[in-house]
N, C-alpha and C positions, 0 to 999 in steps of 0.2 A: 421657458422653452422645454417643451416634452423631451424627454433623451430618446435617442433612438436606440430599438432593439435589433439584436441582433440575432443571426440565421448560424445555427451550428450542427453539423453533423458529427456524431462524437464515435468513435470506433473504439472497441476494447473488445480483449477476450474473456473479460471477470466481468461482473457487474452483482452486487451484493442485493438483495441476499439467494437469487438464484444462484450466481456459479463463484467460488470462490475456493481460491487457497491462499490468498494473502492479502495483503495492504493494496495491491490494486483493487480488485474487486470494492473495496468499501469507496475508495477514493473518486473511480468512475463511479460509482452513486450515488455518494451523495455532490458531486460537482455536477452532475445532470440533472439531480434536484432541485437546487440550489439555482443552477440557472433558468428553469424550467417557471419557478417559483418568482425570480426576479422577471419574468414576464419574456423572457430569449424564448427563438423559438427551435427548439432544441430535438432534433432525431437522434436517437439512439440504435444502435445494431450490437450484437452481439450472437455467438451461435448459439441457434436451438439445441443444446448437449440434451441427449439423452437424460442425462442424472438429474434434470432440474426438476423438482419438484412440483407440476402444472397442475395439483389438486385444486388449490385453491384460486388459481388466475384462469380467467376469460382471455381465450386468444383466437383469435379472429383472420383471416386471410385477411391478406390487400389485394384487391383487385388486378389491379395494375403488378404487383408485385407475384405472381401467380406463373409457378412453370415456365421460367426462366433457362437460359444456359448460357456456359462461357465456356470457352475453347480455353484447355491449358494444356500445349502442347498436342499431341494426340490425343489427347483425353477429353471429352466432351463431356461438363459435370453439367446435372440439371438441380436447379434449386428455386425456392421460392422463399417470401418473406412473409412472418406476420406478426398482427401487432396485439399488445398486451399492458398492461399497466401494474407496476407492483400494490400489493396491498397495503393500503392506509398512504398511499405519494398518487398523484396524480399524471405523473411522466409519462409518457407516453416510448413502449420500449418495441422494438422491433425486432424479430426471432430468426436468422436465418437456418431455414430449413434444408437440410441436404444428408437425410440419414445416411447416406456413403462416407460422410465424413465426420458426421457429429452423435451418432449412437454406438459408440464404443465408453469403456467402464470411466476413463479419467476425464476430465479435461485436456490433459495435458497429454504426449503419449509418446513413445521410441519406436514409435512406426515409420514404415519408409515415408509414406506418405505425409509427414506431418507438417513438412512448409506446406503444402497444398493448401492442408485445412484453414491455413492462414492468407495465401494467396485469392483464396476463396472471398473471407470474408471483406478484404480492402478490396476488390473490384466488387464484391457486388453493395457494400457501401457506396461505391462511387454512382453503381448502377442504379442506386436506388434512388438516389438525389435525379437523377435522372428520367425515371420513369415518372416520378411525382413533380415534375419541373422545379425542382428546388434548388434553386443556389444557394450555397449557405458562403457566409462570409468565412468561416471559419474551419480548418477541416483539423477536429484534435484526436490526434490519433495516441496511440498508449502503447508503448513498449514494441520489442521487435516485433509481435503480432501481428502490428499494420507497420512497421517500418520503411515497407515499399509503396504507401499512400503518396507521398511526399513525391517520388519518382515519378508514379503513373500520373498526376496531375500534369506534370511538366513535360511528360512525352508520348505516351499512349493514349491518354485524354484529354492532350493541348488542345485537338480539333475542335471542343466541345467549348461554344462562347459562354455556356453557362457557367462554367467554374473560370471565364475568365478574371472576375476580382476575388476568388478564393484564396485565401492563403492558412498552408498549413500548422501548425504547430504540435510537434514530436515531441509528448512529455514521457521523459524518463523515471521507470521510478525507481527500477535495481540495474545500474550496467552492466551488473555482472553477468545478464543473462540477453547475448546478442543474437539469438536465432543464425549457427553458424550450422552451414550446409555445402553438400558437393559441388564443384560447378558446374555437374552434369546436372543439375535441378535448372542451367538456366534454360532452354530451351521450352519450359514448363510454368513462365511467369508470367507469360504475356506480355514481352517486352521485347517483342520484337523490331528491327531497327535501332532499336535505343540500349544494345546490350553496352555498346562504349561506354555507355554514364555510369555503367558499376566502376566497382575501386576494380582499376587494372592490375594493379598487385596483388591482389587478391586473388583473381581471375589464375594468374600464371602461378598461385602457389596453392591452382584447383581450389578453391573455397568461394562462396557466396557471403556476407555478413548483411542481415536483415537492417538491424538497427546501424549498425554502420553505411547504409545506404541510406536511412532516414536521416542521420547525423550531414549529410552531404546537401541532401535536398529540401530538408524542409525551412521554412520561411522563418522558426525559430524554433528552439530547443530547448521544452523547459524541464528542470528538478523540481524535486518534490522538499524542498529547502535551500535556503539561500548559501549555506555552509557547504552541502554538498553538491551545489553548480560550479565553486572553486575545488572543491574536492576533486572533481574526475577533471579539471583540467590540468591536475598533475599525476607526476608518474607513481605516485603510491598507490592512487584509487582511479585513475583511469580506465585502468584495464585495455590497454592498447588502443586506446580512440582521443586519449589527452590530445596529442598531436592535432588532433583532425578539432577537437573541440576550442584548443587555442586558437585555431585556423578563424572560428567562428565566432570569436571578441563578443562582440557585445549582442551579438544573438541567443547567447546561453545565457540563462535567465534562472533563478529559484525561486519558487514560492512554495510558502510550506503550508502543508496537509493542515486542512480542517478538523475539526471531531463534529461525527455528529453527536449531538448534546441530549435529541429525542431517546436514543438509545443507551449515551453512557452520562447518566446523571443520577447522583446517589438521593436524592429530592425525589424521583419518579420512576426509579428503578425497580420494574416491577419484578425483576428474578433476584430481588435480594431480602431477607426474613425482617430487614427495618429498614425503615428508609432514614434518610438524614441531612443536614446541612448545615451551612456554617452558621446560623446562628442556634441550630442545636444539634449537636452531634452525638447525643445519645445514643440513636441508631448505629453510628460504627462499631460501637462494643459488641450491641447487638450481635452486627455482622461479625467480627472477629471471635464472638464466644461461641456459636453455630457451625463456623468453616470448621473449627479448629475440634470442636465433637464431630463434625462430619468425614473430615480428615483421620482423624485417630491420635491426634495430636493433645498432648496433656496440657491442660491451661494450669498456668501460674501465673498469678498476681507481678504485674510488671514486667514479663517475661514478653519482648520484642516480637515481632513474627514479621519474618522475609518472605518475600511471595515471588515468583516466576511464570510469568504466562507466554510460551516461544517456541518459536521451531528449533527444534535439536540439530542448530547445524553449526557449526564453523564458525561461521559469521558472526554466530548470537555471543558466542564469548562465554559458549557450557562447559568447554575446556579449563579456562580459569576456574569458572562455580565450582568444576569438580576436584579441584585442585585446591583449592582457600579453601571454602566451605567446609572441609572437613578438619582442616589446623583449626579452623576458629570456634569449632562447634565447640573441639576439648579446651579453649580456652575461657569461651562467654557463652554467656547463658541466653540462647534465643532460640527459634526455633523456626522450619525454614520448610516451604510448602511450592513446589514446583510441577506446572501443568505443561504437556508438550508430546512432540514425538518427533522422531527425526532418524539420524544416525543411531545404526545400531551402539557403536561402543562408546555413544554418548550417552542414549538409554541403561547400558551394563553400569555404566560409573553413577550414576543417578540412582537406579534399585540398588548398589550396593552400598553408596551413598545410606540410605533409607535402612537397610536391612545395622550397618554398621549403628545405626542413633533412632532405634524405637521410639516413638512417643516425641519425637523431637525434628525427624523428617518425613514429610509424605511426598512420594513422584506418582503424579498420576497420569500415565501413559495414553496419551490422546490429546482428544481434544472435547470440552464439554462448553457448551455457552454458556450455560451457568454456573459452573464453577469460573470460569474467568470472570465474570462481574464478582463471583464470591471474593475470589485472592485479591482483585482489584481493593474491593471495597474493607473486607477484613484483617488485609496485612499492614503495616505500619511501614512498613519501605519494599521497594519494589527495584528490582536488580534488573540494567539492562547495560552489561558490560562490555557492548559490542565490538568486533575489529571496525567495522563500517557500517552506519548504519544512516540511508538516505534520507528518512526523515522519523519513522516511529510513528507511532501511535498512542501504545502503552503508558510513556510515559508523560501526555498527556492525558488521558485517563485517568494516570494515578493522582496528579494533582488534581484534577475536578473530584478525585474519592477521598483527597486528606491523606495521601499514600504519597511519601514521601519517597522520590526517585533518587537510587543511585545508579548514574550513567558514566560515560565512556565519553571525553572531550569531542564526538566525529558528529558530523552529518547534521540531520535536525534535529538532535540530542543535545546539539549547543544550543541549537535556536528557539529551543523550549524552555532549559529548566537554567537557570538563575544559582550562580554560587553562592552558599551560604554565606552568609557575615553576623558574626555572633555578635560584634557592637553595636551597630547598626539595626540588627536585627530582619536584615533584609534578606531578599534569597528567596529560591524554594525547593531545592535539591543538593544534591551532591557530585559532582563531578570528579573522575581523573583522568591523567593527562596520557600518560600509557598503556600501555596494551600488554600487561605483563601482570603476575601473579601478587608482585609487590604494592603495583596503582589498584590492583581491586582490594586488596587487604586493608592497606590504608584506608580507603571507600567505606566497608563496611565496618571498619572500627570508630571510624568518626563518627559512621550517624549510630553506632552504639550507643558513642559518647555524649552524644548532642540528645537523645533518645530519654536518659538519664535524668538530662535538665526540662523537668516538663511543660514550665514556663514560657521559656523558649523553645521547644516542640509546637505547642499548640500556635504560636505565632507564626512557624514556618508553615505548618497545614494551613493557614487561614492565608496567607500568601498566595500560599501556590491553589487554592482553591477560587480563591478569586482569579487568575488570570484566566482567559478570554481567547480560545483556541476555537473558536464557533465557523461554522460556512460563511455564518453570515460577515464575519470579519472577511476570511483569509478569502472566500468565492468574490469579492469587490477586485480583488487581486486581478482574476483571472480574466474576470469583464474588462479588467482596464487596458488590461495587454489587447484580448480581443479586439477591443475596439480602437486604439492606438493602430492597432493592424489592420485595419479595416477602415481607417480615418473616419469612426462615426463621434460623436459627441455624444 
């Protein structure tokens, strides 16, 4: 029996590798690839930003989709949509057009306007399904951006029989970020008669919560890891929406983040000076002996090299790095290579980090693509100490590069990397349990220690490189839920 495919319209405000600043962006793209590729038939929206790079892509009007408008509030925005295909995928991605709101310098912005830009985009995703007669079975929407999809299905565009067997699903991928606004934005959502169905409390303590409205109304509520869907349903990592996500038992769901493998694999990795793999790993020296002249870092014969690829913020646990990392420097002999930007007086501890250990620390302030496949593939452990961390990426990564993770017990940092066992010899990383200067110290004195035994090194690498973090695993996931929702077969 043929399976049947399914109809999805996927909304986001990242989509890689046009618009990105984080783990969203990669995540809506390659899960649109992926099902796109399984034979779904899959619409994409995302805004036309200014900043996106359109040299290389063919973009095309849609007809139908042409010189549009919606009423938001007084404001009458006009917009249109078009479509395009990333280079070397065959997806099929769709641009909404509306330079009033999308040719400004960020993606992101502290404009008064800045729910609009988002209110924008979930209606005229709906609108688009719409004009092109499309029902899709599934409407996945991505963070508070489209958090108010979920809503307008159920009251603004209940009239509409075509999304009558639509059902939504709200995948979260940082709570920490709920799209919180005035309540004078409601009169500006298009929601009108159905302003009851916001959180009333909310209302009288004047605030709007984007994702907190999608957390109400959608059909279900997935994480980006199975660890971190119990995660926010308590009061450590909630972030004020535990309550409401209890509420929702067995609707909140995790599945964790794929990698794409066309991109980060040290076999076919074309921004790195060797390639390599587990049955020859020549090439990682390669890569470690090149980062580390490229860096300014002095090689020594045995001498360890810690790498950091991360946003300088809070969250990442740069606070701890800058705190240990320099006890341990004056006590063992390794040397420690950190790419990123963030918080200034995270950056200050990081240069002077560097300036205090010549030849033993480099901070390279930004962000470079290829220096991240470089630290990926050249460093020997890879530090991701975070307070919360919903699923990660990195350090999947590092195991496909033989880069041995030390993480932080949270999120899908558990549901990747494997405790070591030195009898057994199983494992593929390094884990600790708190959030404190004493669990990361431990962390990195162990895999010093384990570093030492080369025997046992090379058998952890060859672990954690064989495990199996592919779309094509973890995207079955998503189909299944989809179609469980959708009662298809």
């Amino acid at each position: 029996m043929a399976q049947q495919k399914l109809k999805i319209c996927l909304l986001s405000s990242e989509l890689a590798p046009l618009a990105k600043t984080g783990g969203l962006a990669d995540v809506s793209s390659a899960l649109a690839t992926y099902l796109h590729e399984d034979g779904h038939d899959v619409r994409v929206l995302i805004p036309r930003y200014s900043r996106i790079d359109e040299t290389a892509l063919k973009i095309e009007p849609v007809a139908e989709l042409t010189d549009l408008e919606v009423a938001l509030g007084q404001r009458r925005v006009r917009y249109s949509i078009d479509r395009t295909t990333i280079a070397g995928r065959r997806t099929p991605v769709h641009l909404l057009r509306c330079p009033e709101f999308y040719a400004r310098d960020g993606i992101y912005t502290n404009d008064e306007d800045e729910y609009l830009r988002f209110v924008l985009l979930s209606i005229a995703g709906i609108q688009m399904c719409q004009r092109l007669s499309f029902a899709p079975h599934i409407m996945s929407c991505h963070d508070w951006q489209t958090g108010l999809v979920p809503l307008y299905l159920k009251s603004t565009f209940a009239w509409d029989k075509l999304f009558a067997n639509t059902k939504s699903v709200l995948t979260i991928h940082n709570i920490g970020y709920q799209g919180w606004f005035p309540s004078w934005v409601l009169d500006n959502l298009a929601l009108k008669g159905a302003e009851h169905h916001l959180h009333q409390d909310d209302l009288k303590h004047g605030v709007v919560n984007f994702l907190k409205t999608g957390v109400l109304y959608a059909d279900v509520i997935s994480t980006v890891s199975p660890t971190y869907a119990r995660e926010i349903q308590g009061d450590d990592y909630g972030m004020g929406l535990n309550d409401l996500l209890r509420q929702r038992g067995g609707s909140v769901i995790g599945i964790l983040n794929g990698v794409d493998y066309d991109e980060w694999n040290p076999a076919t990795d074309s921004l790195l000076p060797a390639n390599y793999s587990p049955e020859d790993m020549s090439g990682k020296a390669v890569c470690k002996s090149v980062l580390m002249k490229e860096l300014g870092l002095d090689e020594r014969p045995g001498r360890p090299l810690l790498g950091v690829v991360s946003r300088l913020v809070g969250q990442k646990g740069i606070d701890l790095i800058a705190e240990v990392v320099p006890r341990l420097l004056g006590r063992r002999d390794f040397s420690f290579a950190i790419l990123g930007s963030g918080e200034q007086r995270l950056e200050q501890m990081l240069h002077a980090l560097e300036r205090a250990f010549p030849g033993r620390v480099c901070f390279y302030r930004g962000f470079n693509n290829k220096l991240a496949h470089m630290i990926e593939a050249g460093s020997d452990m890879f530090l991701m100490p975070s307070r919360y961390e919903p699923c990660g990426l990195n350090q999947m990564y590092s195991l496909k590069y033989g880069t041995v993770p030390i993480v932080r017990e949270t999120g899908g940092l558990v549901d990747s990397v494997d405790p070591i066992d030195e009898i057994s010899e199983s494992g593929t990383g390094i884990l600790f349990r708190d959030y404190n200067a004493a669990g990361l110290e431990w962390a990195i004195n162990r895999g010093l220690d384990l570093f030492d035994n080369q025997e046992l090194w090379n058998k952890i690498v060859a672990n954690g490189m064989a495990r199996d973090f592919s779309w094509r695993r973890q995207g079955g996931h998503y189909v299944n839920l989809f179609k469980k929702l959708s009662n298809l077969k």
